[in-house]
C-alpha positions as CSV (number, residue, x, y, z in Angstrom):
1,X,-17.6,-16.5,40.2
2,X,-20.8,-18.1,38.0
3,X,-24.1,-17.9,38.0
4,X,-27.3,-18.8,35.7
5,X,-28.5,-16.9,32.9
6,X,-30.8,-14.6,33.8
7,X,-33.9,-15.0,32.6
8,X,-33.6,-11.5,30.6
9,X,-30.1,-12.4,28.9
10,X,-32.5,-15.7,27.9
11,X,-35.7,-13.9,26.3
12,X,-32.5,-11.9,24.2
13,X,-30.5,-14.9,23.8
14,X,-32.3,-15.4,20.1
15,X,-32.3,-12.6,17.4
16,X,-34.3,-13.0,13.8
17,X,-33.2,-12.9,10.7
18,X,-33.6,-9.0,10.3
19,X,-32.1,-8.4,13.3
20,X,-29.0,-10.6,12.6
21,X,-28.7,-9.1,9.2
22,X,-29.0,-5.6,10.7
23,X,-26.3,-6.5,13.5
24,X,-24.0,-7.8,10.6
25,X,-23.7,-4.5,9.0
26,X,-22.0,-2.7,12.2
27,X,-19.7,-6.3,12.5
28,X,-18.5,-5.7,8.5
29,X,-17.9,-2.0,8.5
30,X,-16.1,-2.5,11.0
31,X,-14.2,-5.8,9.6
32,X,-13.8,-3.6,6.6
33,X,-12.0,-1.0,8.5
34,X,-9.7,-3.6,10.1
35,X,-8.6,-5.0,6.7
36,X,-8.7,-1.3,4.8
37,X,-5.8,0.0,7.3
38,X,-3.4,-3.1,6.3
39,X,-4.2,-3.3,2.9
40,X,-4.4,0.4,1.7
41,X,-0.7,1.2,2.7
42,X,0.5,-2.2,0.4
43,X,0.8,-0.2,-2.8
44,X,2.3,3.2,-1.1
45,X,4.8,1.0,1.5
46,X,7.6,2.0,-1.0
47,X,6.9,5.2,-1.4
48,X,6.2,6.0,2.5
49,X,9.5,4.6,2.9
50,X,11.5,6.8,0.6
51,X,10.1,9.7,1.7
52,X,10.3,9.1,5.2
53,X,14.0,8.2,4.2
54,X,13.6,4.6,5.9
55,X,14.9,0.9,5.4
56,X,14.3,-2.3,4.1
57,X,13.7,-3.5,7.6
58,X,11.7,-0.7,8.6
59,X,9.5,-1.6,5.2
60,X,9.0,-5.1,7.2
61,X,8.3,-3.3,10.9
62,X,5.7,-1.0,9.5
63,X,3.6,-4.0,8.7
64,X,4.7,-6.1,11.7
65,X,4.3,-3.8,14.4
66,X,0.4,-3.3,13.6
67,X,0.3,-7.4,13.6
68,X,2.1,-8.0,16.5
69,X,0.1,-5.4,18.6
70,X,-2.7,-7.6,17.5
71,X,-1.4,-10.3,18.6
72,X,-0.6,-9.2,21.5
73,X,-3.7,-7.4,22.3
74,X,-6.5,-10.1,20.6
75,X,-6.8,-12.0,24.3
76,X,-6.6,-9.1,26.4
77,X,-9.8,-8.0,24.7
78,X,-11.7,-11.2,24.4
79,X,-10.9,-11.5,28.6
80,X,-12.0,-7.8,28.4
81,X,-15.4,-8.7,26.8
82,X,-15.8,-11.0,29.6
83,X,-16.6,-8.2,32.2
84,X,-17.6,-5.4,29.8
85,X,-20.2,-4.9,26.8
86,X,-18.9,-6.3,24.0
87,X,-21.1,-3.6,21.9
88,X,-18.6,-1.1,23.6
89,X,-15.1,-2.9,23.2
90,X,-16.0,-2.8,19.6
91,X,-16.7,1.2,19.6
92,X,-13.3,1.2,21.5
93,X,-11.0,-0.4,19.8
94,X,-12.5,1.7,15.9
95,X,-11.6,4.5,18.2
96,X,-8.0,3.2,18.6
97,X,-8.3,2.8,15.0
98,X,-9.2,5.9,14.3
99,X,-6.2,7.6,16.8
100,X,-4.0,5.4,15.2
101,X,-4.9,6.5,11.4
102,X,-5.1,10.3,12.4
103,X,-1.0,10.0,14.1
104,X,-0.3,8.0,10.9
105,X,-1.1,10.5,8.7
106,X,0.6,13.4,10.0
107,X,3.7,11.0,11.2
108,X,7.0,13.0,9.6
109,X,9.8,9.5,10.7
110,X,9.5,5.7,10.2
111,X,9.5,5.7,14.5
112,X,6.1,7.3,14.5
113,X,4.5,5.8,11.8
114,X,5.4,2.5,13.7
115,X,3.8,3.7,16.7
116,X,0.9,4.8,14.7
117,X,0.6,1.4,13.3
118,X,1.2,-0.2,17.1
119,X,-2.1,1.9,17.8
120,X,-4.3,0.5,14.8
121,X,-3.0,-2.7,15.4
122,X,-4.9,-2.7,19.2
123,X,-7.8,-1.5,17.4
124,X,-7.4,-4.4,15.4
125,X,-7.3,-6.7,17.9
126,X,-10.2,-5.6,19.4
127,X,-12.4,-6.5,16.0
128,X,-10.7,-9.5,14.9
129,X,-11.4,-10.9,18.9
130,X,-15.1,-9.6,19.9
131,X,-16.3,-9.9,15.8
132,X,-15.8,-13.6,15.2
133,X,-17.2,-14.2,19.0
134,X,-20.1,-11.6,18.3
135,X,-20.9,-13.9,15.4
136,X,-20.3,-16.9,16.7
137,X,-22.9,-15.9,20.0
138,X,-26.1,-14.8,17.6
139,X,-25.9,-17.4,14.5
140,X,-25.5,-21.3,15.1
141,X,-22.8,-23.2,13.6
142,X,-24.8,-24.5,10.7
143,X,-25.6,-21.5,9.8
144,X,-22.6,-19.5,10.3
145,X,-20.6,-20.5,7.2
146,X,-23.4,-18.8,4.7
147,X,-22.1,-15.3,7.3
148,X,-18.4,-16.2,7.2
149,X,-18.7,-16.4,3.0
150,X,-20.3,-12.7,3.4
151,X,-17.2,-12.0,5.6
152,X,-15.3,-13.7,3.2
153,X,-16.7,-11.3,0.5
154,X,-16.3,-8.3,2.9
155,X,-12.2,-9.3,3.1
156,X,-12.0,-9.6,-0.5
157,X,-13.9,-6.2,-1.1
158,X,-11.4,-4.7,1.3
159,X,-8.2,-6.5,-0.2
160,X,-8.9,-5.0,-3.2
161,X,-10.5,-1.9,-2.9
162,X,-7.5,-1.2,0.2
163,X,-4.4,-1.6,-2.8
164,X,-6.6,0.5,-5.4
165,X,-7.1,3.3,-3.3
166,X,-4.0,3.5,-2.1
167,X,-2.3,3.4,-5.3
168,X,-4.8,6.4,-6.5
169,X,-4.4,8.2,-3.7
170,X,0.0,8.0,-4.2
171,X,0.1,8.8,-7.8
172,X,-2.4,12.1,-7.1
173,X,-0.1,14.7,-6.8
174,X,-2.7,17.0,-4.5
175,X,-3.4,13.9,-1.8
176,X,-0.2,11.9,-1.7
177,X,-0.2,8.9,0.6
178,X,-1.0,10.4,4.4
179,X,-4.4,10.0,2.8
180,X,-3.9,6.5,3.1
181,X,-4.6,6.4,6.4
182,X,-7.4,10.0,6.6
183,X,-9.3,7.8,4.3
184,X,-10.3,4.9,7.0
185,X,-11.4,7.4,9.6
186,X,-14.8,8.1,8.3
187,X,-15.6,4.1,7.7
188,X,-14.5,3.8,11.3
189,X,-17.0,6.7,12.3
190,X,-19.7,4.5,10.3
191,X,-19.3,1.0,12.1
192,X,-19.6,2.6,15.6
193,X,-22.9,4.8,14.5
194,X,-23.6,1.2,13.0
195,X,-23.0,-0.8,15.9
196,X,-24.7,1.4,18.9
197,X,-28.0,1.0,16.7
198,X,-28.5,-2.4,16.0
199,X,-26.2,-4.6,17.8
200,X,-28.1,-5.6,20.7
201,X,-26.6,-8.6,23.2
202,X,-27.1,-9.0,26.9
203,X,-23.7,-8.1,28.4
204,X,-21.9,-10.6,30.8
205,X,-20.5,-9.1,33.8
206,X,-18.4,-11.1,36.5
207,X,-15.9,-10.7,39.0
208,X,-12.9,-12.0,36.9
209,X,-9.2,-11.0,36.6
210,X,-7.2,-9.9,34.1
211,X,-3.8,-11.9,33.4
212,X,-1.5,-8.2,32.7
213,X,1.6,-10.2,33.4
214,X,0.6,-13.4,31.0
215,X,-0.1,-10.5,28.2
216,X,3.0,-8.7,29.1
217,X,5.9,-12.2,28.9
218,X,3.6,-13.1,25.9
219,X,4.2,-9.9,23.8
220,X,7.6,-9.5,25.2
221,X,8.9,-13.0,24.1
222,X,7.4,-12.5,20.9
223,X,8.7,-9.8,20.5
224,X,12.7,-10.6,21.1
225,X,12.3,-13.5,18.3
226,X,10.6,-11.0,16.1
227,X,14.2,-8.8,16.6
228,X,15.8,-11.2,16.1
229,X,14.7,-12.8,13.0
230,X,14.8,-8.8,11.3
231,X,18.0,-7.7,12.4
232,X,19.9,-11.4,12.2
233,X,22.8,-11.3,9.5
234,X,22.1,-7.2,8.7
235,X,22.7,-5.8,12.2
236,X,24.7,-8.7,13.5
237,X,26.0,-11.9,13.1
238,X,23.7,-15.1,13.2
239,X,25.9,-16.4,15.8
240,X,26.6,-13.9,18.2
241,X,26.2,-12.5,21.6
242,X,23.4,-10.5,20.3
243,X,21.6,-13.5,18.6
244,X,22.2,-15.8,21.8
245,X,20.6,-12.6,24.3
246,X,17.6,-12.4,22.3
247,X,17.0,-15.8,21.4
248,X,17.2,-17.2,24.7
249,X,15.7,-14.4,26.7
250,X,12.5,-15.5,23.8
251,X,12.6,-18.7,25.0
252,X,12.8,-17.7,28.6
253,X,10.3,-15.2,28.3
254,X,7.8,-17.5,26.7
255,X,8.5,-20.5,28.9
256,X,7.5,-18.0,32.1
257,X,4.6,-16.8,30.0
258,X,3.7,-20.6,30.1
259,X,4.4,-20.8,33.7
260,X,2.2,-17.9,34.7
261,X,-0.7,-19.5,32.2
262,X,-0.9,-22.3,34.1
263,X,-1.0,-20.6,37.5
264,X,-3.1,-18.1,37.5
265,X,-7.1,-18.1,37.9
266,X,-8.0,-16.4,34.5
267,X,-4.9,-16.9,31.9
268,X,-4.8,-15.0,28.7
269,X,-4.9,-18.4,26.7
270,X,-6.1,-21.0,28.7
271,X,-4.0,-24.0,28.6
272,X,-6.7,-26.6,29.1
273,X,-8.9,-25.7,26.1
274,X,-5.2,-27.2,23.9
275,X,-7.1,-30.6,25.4
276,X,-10.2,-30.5,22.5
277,X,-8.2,-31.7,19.6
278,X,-10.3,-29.7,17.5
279,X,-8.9,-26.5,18.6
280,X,-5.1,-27.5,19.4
281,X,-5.5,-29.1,15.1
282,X,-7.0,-25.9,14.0
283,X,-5.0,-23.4,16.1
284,X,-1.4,-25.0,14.8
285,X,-3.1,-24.7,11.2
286,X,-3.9,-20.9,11.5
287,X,-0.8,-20.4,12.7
288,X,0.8,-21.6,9.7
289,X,-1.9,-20.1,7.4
290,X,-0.4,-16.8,8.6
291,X,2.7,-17.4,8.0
292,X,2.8,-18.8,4.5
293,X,-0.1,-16.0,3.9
294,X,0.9,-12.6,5.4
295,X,4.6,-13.6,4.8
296,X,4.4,-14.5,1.4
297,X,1.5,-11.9,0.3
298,X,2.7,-8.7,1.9
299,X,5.6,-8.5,-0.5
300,X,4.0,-9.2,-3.5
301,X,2.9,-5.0,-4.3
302,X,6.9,-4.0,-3.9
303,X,7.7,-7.1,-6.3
304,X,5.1,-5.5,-9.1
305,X,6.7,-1.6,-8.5
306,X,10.4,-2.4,-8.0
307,X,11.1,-5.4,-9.7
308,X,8.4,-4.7,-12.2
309,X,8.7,-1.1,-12.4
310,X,4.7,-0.7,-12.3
311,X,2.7,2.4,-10.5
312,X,1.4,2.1,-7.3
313,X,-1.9,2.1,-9.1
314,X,-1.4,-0.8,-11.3
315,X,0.0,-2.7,-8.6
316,X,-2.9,-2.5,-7.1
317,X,-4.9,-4.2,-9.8
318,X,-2.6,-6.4,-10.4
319,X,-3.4,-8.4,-6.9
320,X,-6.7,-8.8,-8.1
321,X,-6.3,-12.3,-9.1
322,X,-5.1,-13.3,-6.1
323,X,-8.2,-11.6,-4.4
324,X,-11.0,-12.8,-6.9
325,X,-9.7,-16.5,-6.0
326,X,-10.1,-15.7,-2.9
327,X,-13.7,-14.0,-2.8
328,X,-15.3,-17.0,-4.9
329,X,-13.8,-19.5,-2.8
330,X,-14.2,-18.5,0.6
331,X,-17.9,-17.3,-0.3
332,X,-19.3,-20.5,-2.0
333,X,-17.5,-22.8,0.4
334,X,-19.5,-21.0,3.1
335,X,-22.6,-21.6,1.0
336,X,-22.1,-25.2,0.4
337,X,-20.6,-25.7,4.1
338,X,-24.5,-24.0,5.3
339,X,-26.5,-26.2,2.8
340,X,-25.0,-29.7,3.4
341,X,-23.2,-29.5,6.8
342,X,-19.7,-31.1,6.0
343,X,-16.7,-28.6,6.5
344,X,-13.6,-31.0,6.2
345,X,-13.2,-31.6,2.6
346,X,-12.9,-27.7,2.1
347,X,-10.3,-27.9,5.0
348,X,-8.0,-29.9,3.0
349,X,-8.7,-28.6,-0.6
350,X,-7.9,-25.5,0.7
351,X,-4.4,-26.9,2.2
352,X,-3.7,-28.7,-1.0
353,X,-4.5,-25.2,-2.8
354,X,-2.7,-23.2,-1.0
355,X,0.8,-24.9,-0.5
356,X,0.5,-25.6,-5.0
357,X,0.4,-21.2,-5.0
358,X,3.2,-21.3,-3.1
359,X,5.2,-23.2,-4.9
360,X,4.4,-21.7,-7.7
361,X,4.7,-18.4,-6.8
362,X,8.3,-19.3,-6.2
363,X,9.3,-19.3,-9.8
364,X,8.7,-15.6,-10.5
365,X,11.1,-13.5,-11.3
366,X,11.8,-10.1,-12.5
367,X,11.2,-11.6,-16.1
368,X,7.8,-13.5,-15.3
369,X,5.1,-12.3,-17.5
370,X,2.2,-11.0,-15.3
371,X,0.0,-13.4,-17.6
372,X,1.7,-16.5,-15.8
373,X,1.8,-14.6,-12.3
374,X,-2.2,-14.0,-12.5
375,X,-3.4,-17.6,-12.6
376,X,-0.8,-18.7,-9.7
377,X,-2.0,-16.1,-7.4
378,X,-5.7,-17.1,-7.9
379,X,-4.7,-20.3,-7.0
380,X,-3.3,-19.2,-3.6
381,X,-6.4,-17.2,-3.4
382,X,-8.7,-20.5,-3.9
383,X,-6.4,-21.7,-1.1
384,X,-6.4,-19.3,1.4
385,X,-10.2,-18.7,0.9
386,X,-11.0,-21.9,1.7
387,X,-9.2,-22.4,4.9
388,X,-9.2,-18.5,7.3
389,X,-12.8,-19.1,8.1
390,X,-13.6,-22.6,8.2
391,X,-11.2,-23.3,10.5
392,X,-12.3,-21.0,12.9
393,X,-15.4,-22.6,12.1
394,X,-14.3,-26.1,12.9
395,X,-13.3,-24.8,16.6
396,X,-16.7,-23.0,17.4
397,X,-18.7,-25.9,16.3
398,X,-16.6,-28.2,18.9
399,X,-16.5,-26.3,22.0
400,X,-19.0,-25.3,24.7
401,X,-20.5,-22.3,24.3
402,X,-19.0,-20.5,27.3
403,X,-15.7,-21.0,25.6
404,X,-16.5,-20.2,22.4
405,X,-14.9,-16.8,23.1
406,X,-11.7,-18.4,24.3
407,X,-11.4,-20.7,21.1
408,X,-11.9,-17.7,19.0
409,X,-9.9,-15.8,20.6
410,X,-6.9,-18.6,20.5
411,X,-7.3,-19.3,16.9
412,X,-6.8,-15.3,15.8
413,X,-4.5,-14.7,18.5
414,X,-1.9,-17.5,16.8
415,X,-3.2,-16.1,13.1
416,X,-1.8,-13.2,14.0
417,X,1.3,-14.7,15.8
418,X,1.7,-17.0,12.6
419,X,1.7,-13.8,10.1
420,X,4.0,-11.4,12.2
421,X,6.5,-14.3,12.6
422,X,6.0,-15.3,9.1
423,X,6.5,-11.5,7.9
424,X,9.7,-10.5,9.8
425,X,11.2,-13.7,9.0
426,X,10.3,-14.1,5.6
427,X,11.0,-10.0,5.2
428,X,14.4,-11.1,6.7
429,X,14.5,-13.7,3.8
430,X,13.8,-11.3,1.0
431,X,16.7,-8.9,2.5
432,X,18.9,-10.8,3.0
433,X,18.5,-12.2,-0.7
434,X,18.0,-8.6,-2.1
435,X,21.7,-7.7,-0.6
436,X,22.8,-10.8,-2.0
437,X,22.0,-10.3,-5.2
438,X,22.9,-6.3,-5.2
439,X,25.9,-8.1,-4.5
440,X,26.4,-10.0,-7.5
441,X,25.6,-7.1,-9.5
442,X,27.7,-4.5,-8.5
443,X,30.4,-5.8,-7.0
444,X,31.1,-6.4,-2.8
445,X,32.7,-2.7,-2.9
446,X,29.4,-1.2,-3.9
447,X,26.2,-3.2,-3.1
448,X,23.9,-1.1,-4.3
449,X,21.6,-1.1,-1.2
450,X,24.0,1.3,0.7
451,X,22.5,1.2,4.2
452,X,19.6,-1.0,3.3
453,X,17.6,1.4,2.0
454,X,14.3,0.8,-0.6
455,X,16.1,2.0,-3.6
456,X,14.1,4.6,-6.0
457,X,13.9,3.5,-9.3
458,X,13.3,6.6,-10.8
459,X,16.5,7.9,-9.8
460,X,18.9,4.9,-11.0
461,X,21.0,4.7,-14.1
462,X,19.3,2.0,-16.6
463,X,22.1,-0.7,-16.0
464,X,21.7,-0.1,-12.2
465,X,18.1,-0.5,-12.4
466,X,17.9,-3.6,-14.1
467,X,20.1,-4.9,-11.5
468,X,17.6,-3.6,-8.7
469,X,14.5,-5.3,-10.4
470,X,16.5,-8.4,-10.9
471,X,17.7,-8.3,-7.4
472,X,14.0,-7.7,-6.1
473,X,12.4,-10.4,-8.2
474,X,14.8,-13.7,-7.2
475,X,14.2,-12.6,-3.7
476,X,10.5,-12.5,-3.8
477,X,10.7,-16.1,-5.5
478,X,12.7,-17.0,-2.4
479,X,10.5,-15.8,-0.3
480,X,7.5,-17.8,-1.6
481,X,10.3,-21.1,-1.5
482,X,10.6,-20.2,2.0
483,X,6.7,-20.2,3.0
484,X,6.0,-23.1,1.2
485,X,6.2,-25.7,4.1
486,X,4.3,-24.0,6.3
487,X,1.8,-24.0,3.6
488,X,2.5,-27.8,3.6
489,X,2.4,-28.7,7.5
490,X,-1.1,-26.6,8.0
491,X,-2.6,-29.2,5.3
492,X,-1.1,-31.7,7.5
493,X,-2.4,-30.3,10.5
494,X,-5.9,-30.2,9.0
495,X,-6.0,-34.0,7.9
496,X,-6.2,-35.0,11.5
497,X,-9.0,-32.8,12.0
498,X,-12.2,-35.0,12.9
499,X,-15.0,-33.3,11.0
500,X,-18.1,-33.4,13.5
501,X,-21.7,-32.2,12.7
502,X,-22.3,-28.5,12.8
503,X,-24.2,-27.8,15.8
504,X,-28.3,-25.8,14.6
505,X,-28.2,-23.6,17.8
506,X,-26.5,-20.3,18.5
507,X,-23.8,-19.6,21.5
508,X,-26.6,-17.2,23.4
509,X,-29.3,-20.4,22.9
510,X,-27.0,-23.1,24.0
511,X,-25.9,-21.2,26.9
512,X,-29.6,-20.6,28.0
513,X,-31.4,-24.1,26.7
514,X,-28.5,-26.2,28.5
515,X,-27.6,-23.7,31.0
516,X,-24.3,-24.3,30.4
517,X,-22.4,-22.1,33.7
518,X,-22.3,-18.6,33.0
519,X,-22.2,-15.4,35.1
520,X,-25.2,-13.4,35.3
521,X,-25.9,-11.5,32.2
522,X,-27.8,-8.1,31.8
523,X,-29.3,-7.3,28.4
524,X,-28.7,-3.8,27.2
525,X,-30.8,-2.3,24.4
């Protein structure tokens, strides 16, 4: 059911300058909380896990389950924000944050820190959706790179202020790491104060349905390859009745998810917008840029404590090349991209970039000097930097404004699909190499990694220890190896992209100036 924009949701379809800036400030707190609950457990992962006495693949669930739930969840709220204020799905899902953080922090087992993570992951879901399509409704194309460089430069901020703090907060004996997750409620608290005073937008109300059983065979089909890709060659056999169960019920589940998205009225992800070859190019691309980057990156702080032997503390400085590259890049490409109004070039640099870190990031080893590590993560930095944004850019700029919330929403959706794949299987990689290794070293009648378990350094014999680190640097080479082509296809994907000229109007003007079918909007103030 459509209808005309209403001549109030016109005369608030345009916001100044101030008023953008002001509305940006809500939007990046609350980006910065999104990024500050995945990034301030990275240093005190190990130590989380030895205390709460868990394993190897439990290290890997703790950081998938928060990214599959947003997966899962990212078009459930962008169909949401179709039929409720948007202003109010972003208070909602800090507040899922914020639940999530507070059941973290007093969690006692690995099961309920997973749930807790499951819970800030739907918060998640809900910023990563309704920011990007917040942004993309009150600043025009040409325009929005200059923002996504600031966004850039809030990610960074939060990569490596997330690491550092955690770190601190492990090595002081009087906090201890639960306050890795008390510390994000009071920035959450901040972004909704910010948000109900200056984010102002006319909300869109329709009679519309939402697609529960497309979001249901979508997370469940993930969700069986996910298992499978974790538990394949620890828990059971490659080939085996268990692998053949959860690989083809994936596939079946998927396929039906398929099915159902082409039936129904209102899908989940729309089929037909895979017709613009813009977003189909750019879609496959962030899919791959979170696999190579999520599954590559997320094991980088246990390769600096175990196989390095640093602190959680110095771990977390030591990412800071990686996050510098990443900062400079991702903020002057937006700069440049505002200023002269070409995107593709930075597209492909940034493919080129990124699959050169990769590779070689795959040399390290429990030997590598930290001074040959640093320069190798700022390249995958550059790389990275230049490619999260700007291809979400890419997809806005070449769709019409009503869907610019179903591009967005497409494009983080598979992100996010791309780096919980990417970490569970790549995770799978790194133990499976870890054990083979532990193997080497002490023999196939003692493998040193018992049931699996993160080992604690501080309680091995030297000549075990030097095993450990050496076991836990080859695999984090491998596991760089392994990312490395999907590093490689997303530059191929992005050399067929057709670079187009950024559009000068915002989503809210091009709705109202070429009254583009909407349903009826009511401005809220």
């Amino acid at each position: 059911m459509s209808a005309a924009v209403t001549p109030e949701a016109r005369e608030s379809s345009t916001m100044n300058h101030r008023q953008i800036i002001q509305a940006m400030s809500g939007l990046m707190a609350g980006m910065f909380v999104a990024i500050l609950a995945s990034t301030v457990v990275a240093n005190a992962l190990p130590r989380i896990i030895t205390d709460l006495h868990g394993s190897q693949s439990a290290y890997t669930w703790v950081v998938t389950a928060e990214l599959l739930a947003m997966t899962a969840t990212v078009p459930v709220w962008g169909k949401l924000s179709d039929l409720y204020d948007k202003k109010l799905l972003l208070q909602c899902s800090l507040s899922m944050f914020v639940v999530g953080s507070l059941v973290a922090g007093f969690s006692h087992s690995v099961t309920v820190l997973i749930i807790s993570r499951v819970l800030q992951g739907i918060g998640a879901g809900g910023l990563t959706a309704l920011a990007q399509v917040v942004m993309a409704s009150i600043i025009p194309p040409r325009e929005l790179g200059k923002f996504s460089g600031i966004f850039g430069a809030v990610f960074a901020v939060g990569t490596v202020a997330g690491p550092l703090i955690g770190g601190v907060l492990v090595d002081t004996s009087w906090l201890g790491w639960r306050w890795c997750f008390f510390i994000g409620v009071p920035f959450a608290l901040l972004a909704i104060f910010l948000l109900q005073k200056t984010l102002k937008l006319p909300v869109v109300r329709r009679e519309a349905k939402i697609d529960y059983l497309g979001a249901f065979l979508i997370m469940a089909g993930v969700s069986a390859l996910l298992l499978w890709v974790t538990l394949g060659g620890s828990k059971f056999d490659w080939v085996s009745g268990p692998s053949a169960a959860l690989v083809l019920g994936g596939a079946v589940l998927i396929a039906l998810a398929v099915l159902v998205e082409s039936k129904v009225q209102e899908p989940m992800i729309p089929l037909s917008i895979f017709r613009n070859r813009t977003v189909s190019l750019t879609t496959v691309a962030s899919f791959l840029v979170g696999v190579a980057m999520f599954g590559g990156t997320v094991f980088l702080s246990q390769y600096f404590q175990i196989s390095l032997g640093k602190s959680p503390t110095t771990a977390g400085l030591m990412s800071l090349p990686m996050i510098l590259g990443l900062m400079v890049s991702t903020t002057v490409a937006g700069q440049i991209i505002s200023r002269r109004g070409k995107w593709k070039a930075f597209l492909v640099a940034g493919g080129i970039i990124m699959t050169a870190g990769m590779c070689l990031l795959s040399t390290i080893g429990a030997g590598t000097s930290f001074l040959v590590i640093a320069p190798c993560m700022a390249v995958l930095g550059v790389g990275v930097g230049m490619l999260m944004q700007n291809l979400v850019l890419a997809a806005q700029n070449d769709v019409p404004a009503a869907e610019l919330g179903a591009a967005t929403s497409t494009l983080s959706f598979f992100r996010s699909l791309g780096g919980a794949v990417g970490t569970s299987a790549l995770g799978a990689v790194l133990s499976h190499r870890v054990a083979s290794e532990l193997e080497k070293g002490f023999g196939s009648s003692a493998s040193g990694g018992g049931d699996g378990a993160i080992p604690d350094l501080a309680t091995l014999p030297e000549s075990a220890r030097v095993i450990v680190e050496n076991a836990y640097g080859v695999a984090t080479g491998s596991v760089f190896l392994a990312g490395a082509p999907f590093a490689l296809l997303a530059l191929v994907a992005v050399l067929f992209v057709k670079e187009k000229p950024l559009k000068t109007k915002s989503g809210l003007e091009r709705l109202a100036e070429e009254g583009e079918q909407q349903p009826p909007a009511v401005p809220v103030h």
